[in-house]
N, C-alpha and C positions, 0 to 999 in steps of 0.2 A: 473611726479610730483604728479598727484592723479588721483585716477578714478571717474568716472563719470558714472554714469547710467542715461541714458536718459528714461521715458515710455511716449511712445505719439504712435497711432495708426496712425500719418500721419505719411509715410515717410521722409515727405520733412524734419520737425521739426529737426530730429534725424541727419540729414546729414548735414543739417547748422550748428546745436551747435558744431560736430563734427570739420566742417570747423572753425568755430571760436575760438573752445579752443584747437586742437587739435599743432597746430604750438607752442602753449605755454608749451607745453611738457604733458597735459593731458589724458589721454587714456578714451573713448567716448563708454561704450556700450549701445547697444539699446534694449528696450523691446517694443510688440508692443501691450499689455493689460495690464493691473494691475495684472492682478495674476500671469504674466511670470515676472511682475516685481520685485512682493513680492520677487517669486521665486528665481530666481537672487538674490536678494540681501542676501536673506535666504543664501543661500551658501556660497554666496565671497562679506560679505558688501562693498558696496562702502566706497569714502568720501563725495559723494554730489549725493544728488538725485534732478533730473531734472524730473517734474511732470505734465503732462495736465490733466484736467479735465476729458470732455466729451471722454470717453472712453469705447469700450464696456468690456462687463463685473464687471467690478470693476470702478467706477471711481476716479477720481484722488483725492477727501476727503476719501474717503474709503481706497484709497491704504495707506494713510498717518495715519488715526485712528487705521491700522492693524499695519503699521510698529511701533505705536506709540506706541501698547500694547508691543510690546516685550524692555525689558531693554536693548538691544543691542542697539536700533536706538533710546534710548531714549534722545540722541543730536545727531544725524546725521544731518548735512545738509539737509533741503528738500526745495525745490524755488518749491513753481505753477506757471508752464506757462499758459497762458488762454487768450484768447480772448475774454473770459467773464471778463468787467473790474467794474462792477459795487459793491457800498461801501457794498451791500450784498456779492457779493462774497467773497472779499477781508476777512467782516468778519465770512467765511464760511468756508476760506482757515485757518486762525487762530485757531478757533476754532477746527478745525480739527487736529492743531498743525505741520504746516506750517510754517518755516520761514519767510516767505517772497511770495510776490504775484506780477508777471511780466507780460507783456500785451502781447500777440500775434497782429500782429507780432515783433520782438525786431529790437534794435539797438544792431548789434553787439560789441560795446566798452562797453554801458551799460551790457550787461550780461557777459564781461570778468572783469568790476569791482564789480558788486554783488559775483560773483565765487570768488573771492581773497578774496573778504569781508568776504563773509563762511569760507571759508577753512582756513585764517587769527584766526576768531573769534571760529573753531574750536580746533586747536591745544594751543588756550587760555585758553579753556576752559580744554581740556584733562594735561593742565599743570598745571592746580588749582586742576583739579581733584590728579593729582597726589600728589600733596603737602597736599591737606589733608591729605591724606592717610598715609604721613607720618610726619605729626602733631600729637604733643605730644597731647593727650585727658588732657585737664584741671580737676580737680577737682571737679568743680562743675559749671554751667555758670550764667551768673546774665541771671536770664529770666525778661522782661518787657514787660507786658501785653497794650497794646492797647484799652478801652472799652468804651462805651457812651451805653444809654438805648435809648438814640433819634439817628436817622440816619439823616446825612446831616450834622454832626455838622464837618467834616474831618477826620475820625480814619483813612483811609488807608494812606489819603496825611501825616500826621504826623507819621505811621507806616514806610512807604518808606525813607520818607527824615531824619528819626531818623536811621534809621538804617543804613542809607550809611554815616552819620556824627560818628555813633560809628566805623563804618568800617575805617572810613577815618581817623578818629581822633587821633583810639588807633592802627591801621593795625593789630588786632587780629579778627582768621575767625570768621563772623558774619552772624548770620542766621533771615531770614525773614519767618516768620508761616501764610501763609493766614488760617485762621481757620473760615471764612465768606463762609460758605461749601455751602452755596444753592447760592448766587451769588460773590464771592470775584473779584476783580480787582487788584488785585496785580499784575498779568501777564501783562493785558494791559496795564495798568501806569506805567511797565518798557519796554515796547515795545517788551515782549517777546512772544512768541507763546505757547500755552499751551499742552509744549509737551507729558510731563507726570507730574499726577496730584497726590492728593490724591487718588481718585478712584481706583489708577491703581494696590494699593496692597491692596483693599479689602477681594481680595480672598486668601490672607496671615493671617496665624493664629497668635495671638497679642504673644503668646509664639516664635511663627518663628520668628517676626522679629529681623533683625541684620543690622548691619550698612552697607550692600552688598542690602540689601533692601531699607534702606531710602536713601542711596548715588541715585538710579535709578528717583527715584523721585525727586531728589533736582536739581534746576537748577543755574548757575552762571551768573549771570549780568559781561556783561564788565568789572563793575566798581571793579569787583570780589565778589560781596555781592553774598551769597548763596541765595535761597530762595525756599519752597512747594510751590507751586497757587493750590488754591481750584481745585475742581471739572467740566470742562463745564458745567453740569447740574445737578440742581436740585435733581432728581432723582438718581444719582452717588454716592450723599453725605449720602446718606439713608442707605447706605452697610458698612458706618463705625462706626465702634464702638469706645465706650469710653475705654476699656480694649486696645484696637488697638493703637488710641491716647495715650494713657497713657503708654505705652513700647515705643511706639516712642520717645516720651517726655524726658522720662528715658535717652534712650540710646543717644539721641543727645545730650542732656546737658553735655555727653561726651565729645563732639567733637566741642562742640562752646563757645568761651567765652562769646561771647551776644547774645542772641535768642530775639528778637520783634516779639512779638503775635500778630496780628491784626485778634479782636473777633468780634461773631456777636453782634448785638443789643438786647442781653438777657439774662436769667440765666439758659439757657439749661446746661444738665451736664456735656457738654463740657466746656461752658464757665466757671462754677463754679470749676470745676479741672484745668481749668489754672491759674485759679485767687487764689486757693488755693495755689497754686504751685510757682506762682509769688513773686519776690522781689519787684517788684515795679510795680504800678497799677497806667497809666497814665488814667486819666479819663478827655473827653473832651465834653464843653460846649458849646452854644454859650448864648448873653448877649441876651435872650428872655424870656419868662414865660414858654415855656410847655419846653425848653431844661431846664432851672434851676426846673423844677419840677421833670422831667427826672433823673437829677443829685442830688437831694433831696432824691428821692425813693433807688438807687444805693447807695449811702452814708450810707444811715438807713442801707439795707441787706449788707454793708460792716463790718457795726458795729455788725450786729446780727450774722454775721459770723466769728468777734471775729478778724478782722485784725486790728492790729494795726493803728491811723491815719496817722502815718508819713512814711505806706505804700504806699498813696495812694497821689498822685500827680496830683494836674488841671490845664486842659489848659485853658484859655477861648479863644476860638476862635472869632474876631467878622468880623462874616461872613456879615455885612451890614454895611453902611457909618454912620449911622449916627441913633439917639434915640434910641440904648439899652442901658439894665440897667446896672445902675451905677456899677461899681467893687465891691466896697466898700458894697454896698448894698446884693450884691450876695455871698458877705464871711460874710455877719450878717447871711442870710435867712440860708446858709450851714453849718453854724458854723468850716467853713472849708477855710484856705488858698488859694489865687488861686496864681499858682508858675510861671506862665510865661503865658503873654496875644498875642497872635499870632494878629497883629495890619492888619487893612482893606485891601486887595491884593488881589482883584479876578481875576485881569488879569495874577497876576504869578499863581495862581493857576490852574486856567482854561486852560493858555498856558501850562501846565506842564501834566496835564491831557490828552488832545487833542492829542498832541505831543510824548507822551511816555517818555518824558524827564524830570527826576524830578529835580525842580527848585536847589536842593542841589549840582546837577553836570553845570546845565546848564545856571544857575546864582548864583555861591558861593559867590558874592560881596554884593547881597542883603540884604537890611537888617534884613529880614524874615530868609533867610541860616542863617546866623550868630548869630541870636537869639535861631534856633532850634540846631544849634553846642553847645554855651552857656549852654542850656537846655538837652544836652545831657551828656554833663561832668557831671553837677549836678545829675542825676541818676545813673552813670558809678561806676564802681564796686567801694570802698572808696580808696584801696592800688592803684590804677589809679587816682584818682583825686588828690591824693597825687603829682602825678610827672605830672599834667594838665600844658602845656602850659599856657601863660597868655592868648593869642588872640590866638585861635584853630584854626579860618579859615588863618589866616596868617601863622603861626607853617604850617599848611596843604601843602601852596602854597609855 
């Protein structure tokens, strides 16, 4: 049914996983360092790589950041086994772009349902990949920028659950842009691993890129939402250019009909080329004095930028129970509408965070979903809201 590459320098490891998937029709080969593991897979990729850690030579984050650079394995399968179980490793194993992190030693039923689970969750994904690919390229895509000047106020939770409610809503393919390049979470607030990143076609000239280059870096959520995740580090984000950005921009807007940008907290020239670029500029508050002074200053370089007002769209968020300012008082100080108020829920939010599970799949009853569904038509391209549903999240279910 599939191959398997085991690397672990103990033998025992190599000969149990064998024993345990092998009756289910899987063929089991073993490496007994990382670099014979690279090796190996360099020649006759697997469908699932089985990984330990402490290893000589190369260790098991390493073997996984090497295979991560090459666009072949940039969704393979990869589970760390380890008997290192602590929440550093785990996020160590991630960040190294890791599916998945299992404990030495295992229960064998657990590790023949995480295997299905891969190998399920991969051929899902090689079946989206292939539908794009033979997706008609739209015209042009409505892009929707993400932005606040203050941090804290939500932009990713609203970037994530906006764009699985456009995915859901309209089923035309939807792209998600981490563009928060020195720390985005995009990856982890969908429980993905960051397999490949932007970093990873720095060394691509903004002329080379083509859509064989950004398909390597784009990943698919279950739920089928595309998505880029920033950089792991800091340092990675530094090798991209705005010419780079801006051919990528181009050429996706190909290939999706709704692109959500989720930007940093600034007016770097990255942010101000998507914001130029933008149909619609959701900008998010919360009901305090230095976020409405945040979104005061943002408003002004809006206007001095010459975008129209009814480009630009506010949330207010209110991120506390109880004594922020008034609504009413915050569209006199902005001189600016606020278009839908995200009402007090820290525990859907926190639990959606924590969990990787955005509240838009894992509570679509809420009344939070069904306000950012609402709030999603109302930005959706006009020839679609034309044919909206009355109730989205019902229409959806």
């Amino acid at each position: 049914m599939a191959r398997i590459l085991c690397i672990d320098d103990e033998a025992l490891y190599p000969r149990m996983i064998e024993h345990t998937l092998q009756p289910l029709g899987h063929e089991v080969e073993a490496a007994e360092d990382g670099e014979k593991g690279i090796a190996i897979a360099t020649n006759s990729p697997p469908d699932l790589i089985i990984c330990d850690v402490m290893m000589p030579k190369l260790n098991g984050y390493e073997v996984t950041q090497r295979l991560r650079r090459d666009p072949r394995f940039a969704h393979l399968p990869i589970l760390i086994l380890t008997s290192q179980t602590g929440l550093e490793e785990k996020i160590k194993a991630f960040e190294a772009g890791a599916d998945d992190h299992m404990s030495k030693p295992f229960e064998p039923a657990e590790l023949v349902a995480r295997v299905n689970v891969f190998l399920r969750r991969s051929e899902s994904v090689k079946a989206l990949q292939q539908a794009a690919l033979v997706q008609v390229p739209t015209v042009n895509s409505r892009l929707i920028a993400v932005h606040s000047l203050r941090g804290g106020t939500g932009c990713t939770s609203l970037a994530i659950n906006l764009s699985l409610a456009l995915q859901s809503i309209w089923g035309y393919p939807t792209l998600l842009v981490d563009l928060v390049l020195n720390a985005g979470q995009v990856a982890l607030m969908l429980k993905s691993s960051l397999k490949r990143t932007w970093a990873d076609i720095t060394n691509v000239k903004p002329t080379e890129v083509d859509s064989g280059v950004l398909q390597s870096i784009t990943s698919q959520h279950e739920s089928g939402l595309s998505f880029i995740a920033a950089p792991t580090f800091p340092s990675e984000a530094e090798l991209l250019t705005d010419d780079l950005l801006n051919n990528a921009l181009k050429l996706l807007r190909t290939q999706y009909e709704y692109i959500v940008v989720d930007l940093p907290h600034d007016f770097s020239g990255t942010t101000i080329q998507i914001l130029d670029a933008a149909d619609v500029i959701v900008m998010l508050l919360t009901p305090e004095m230095a976020s409405v002074r945040a979104a005061a200053a943002a408003l002004d370089t809006y206007r001095k930028l010459e975008y129209k007002d009814d480009k630009t769209r506010l949330v207010l968020n209110w991120t506390f129970e109880r004594k922020g300012l008034h609504r009413k008082n915050i569209e006199a100080a902005l001189r600016h509408s606020i278009d839908l108020v995200v009402p007090f829920a820290p525990d859907l939010f926190i639990e959606a965070i924590n969990s990787g599970q955005p509240f838009m799949l894992s509570k679509p009853n809420d009344k939070v979903s069904e306000m950012i569904e609402w709030f999603a038509v109302q930005i959706s391209k006009p020839e679609h809201r034309s044919d909206a549903p009355a109730a989205p999240a019902q229409a959806r279910r």
